[in-house]
C-alpha positions in Angstrom: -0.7 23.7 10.0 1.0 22.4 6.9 2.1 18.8 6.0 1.8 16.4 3.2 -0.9 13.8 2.8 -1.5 10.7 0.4 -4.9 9.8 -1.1 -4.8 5.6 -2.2 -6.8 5.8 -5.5 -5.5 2.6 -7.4 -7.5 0.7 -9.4 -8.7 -3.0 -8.1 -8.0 -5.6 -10.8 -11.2 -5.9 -13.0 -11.8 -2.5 -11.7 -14.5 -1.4 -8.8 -18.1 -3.1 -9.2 -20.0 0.3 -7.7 -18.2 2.4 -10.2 -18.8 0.3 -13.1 -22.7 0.1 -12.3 -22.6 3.6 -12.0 -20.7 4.2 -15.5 -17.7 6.0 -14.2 -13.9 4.4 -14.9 -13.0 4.6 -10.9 -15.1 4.9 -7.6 -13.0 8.5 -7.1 -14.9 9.7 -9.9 -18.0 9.3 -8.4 -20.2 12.4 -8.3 -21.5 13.2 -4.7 -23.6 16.3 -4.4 -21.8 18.1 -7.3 -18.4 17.0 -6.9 -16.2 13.8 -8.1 -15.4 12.3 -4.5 -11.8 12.7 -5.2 -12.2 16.4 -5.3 -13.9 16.4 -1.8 -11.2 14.5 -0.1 -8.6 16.7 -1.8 -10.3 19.7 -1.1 -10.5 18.4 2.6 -7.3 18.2 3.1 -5.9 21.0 1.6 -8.8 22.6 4.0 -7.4 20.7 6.7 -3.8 22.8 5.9 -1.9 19.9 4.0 -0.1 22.2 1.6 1.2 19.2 -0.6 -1.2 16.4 -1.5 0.0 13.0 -3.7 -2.6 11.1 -5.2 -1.9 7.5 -6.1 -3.3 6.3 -9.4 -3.1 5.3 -12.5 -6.4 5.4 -13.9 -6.2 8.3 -16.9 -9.5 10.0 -15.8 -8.3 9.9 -12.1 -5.1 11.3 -13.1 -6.0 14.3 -14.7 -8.6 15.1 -12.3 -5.7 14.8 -9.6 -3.5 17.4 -11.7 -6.3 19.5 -12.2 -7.1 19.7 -8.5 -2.9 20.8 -7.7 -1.9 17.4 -6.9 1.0 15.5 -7.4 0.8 12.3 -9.2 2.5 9.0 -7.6 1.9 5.8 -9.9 0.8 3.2 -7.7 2.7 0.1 -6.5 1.4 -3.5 -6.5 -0.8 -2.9 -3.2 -1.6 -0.4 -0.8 1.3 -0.6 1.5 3.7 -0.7 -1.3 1.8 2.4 -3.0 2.7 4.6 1.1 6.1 3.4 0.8 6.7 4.8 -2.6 5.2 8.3 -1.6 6.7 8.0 2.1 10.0 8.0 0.8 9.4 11.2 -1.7 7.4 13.2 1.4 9.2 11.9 4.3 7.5 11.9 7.7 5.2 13.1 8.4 2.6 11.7 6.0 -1.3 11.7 6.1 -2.5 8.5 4.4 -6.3 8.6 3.0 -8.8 7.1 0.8 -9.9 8.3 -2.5 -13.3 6.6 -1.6 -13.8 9.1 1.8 -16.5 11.1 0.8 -17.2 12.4 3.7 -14.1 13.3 5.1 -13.9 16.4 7.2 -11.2 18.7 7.8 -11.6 18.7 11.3 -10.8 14.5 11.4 -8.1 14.8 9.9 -6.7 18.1 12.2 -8.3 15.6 15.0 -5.9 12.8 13.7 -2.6 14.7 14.0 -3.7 16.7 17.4 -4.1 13.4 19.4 -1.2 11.1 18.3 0.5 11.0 21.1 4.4 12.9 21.6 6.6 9.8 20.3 4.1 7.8 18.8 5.5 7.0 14.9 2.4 6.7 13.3 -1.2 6.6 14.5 -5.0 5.4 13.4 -8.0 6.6 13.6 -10.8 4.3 14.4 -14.7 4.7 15.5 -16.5 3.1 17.9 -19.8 1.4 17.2 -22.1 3.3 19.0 -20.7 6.5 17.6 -20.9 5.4 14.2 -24.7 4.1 15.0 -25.2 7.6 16.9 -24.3 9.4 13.4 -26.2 6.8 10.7 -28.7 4.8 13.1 -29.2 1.7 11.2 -25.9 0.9 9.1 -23.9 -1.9 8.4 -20.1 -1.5 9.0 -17.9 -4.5 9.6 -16.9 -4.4 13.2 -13.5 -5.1 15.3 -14.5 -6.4 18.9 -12.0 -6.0 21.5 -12.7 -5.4 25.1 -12.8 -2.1 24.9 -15.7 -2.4 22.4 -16.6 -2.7 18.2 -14.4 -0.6 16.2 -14.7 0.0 12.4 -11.6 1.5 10.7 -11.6 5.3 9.5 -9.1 5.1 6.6 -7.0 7.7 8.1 -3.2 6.9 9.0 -0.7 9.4 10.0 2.6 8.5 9.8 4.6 10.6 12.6 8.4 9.8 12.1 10.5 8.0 9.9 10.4 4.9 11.9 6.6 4.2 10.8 7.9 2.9 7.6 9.1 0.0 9.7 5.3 -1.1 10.2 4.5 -0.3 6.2 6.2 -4.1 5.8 3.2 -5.7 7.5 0.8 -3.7 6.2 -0.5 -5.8 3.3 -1.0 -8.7 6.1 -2.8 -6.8 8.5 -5.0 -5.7 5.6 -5.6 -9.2 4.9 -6.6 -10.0 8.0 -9.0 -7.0 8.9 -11.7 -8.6 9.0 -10.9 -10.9 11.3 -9.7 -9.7 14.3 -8.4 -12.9 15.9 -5.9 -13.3 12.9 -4.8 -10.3 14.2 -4.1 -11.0 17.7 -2.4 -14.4 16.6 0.5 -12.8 15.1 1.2 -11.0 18.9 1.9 -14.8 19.8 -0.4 -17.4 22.3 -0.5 -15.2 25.7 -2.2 -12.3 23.3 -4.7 -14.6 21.3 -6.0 -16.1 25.0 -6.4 -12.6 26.4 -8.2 -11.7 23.5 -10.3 -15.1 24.0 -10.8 -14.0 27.3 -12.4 -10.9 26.1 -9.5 -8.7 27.9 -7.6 -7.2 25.5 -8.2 -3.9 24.2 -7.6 -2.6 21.2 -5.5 0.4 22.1 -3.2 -2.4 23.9 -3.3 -4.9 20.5 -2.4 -2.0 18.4 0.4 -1.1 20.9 1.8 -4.4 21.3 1.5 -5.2 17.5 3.8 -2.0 17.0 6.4 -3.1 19.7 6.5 -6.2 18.0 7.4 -4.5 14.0 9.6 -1.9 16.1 7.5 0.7 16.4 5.3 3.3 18.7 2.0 2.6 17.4 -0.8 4.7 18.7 -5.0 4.0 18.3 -6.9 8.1 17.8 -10.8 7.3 18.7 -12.8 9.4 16.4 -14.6 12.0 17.9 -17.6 11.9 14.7 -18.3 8.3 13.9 -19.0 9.6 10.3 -15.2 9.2 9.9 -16.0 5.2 9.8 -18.1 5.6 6.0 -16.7 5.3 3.1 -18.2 4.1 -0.1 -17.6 0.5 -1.1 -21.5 -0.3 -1.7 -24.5 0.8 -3.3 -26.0 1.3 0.4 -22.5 3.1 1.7 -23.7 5.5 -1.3 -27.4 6.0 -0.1 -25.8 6.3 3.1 -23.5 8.9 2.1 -26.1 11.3 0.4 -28.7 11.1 2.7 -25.9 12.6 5.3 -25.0 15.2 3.2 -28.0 16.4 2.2 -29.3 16.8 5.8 -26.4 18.9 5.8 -27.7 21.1 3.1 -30.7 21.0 4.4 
């Protein structure tokens, strides 16, 4: 498999509170067992058989860490959806979207991610249900999407599949907005929508659909198998959380 992926690494205005307690310039930089997490999600997904990786950043530290690693460097744009569309037009589809902050990211989700979007689907998103996330890290504390289908947490994984997902990159930076609040969501698929998810009878494989039909696009929802996918590190307990997976892994 070859393709070409993106890892976000921007830097928040007033930079990141976790990597400033921990003295590093950017959460990427973070060590975890050994490694800057940066490296691991590189190395992922080169493992994963993305034979050109873009990093987004600015941050000088990140930067050269990037180039060190064999990546190419793609200054960021004023958000996150704005910083895909920049590399989306120099990769073209299709494009593997990532966090620099996935420090657990496994080849395997990210093969998993392109195997099961659908034939047709323009881009796709993998997401974890609660009770695999719980099943993997009993005990921690995600923020949760609940449709009738269940709780969801997002995986920060996005694979856009043809050139028509940059349609959908427009709406991005609202649907970030809202992603913690899932009945935002639903209110921009009109009234019938927002009463069925009232109701509690709306999925969220059918919101996501219908929210893509509405931008003009095939939008497809990949469960993760491993509801590890779900952690990233935003907090000193995603952290703890983090190493005390990995080093059962070691162990």
């Amino acid at each position: 498999m070859t393709g070409s992926a993106l890892v976000l690494a921007g830097t928040r205005p007033g930079g990141d509170p976790l990597a400033r307690e921990l003295g590093v310039a950017h959460k990427g930089l973070i060590d975890i067992a050994g490694k800057p997490i940066l490296e691991r999600v590189v190395l992922a997904l080169r493992a994963a058989g993305m034979s050109r990786v873009l990093v987004s950043a600015d941050d000088p530290a990140v930067v050269a860490l990037a180039k060190k690693l064999g990546a190419e460097i793609c200054p960021p744009a004023s958000g996150p959806s704005e910083s895909v569309a920049a590399a989306f037009e120099r990769t073209g589809a299709p494009l593997v979207v990532t966090t620099a902050d996935h420090a657990l990211l496994d080849p395997a989700w990210v093969t998993e991610l392109i195997a099961r979007t659908p034939a047709g689907a323009d881009l796709s998103i993998m997401m974890a249900r609660r009770q695999d996330i719980e099943r993997a890290l009993p005990g921690t504390q995600r923020t949760y999407l609940r449709f009738a289908d269940g709780e969801w947490s997002g995986c920060n994984l996005f694979y856009l599949a043809s050139p028509r997902a940059s349609a959908a990159l427009a709406t991005w930076r609202a649907v970030e907005a809202d992603r913690k609040r899932p009945w935002k969501l639903v209110a921009r698929l009109g009234l019938p929508n927002l009463v069925a998810y009232a109701l509690g009878r709306l999925t969220l494989e059918d919101g996501l659909a219908r929210l893509g039909r509405r931008i003009g696009v095939n939008a497809a929802l990949v469960r993760a198998s491993d509801g590890r996918a779900a952690i990233d590190v935003d907090k000193p307990r995603d952290l703890a959380d983090v190493l005390s997976l990995i080093a059962r892994e070691i162990l």
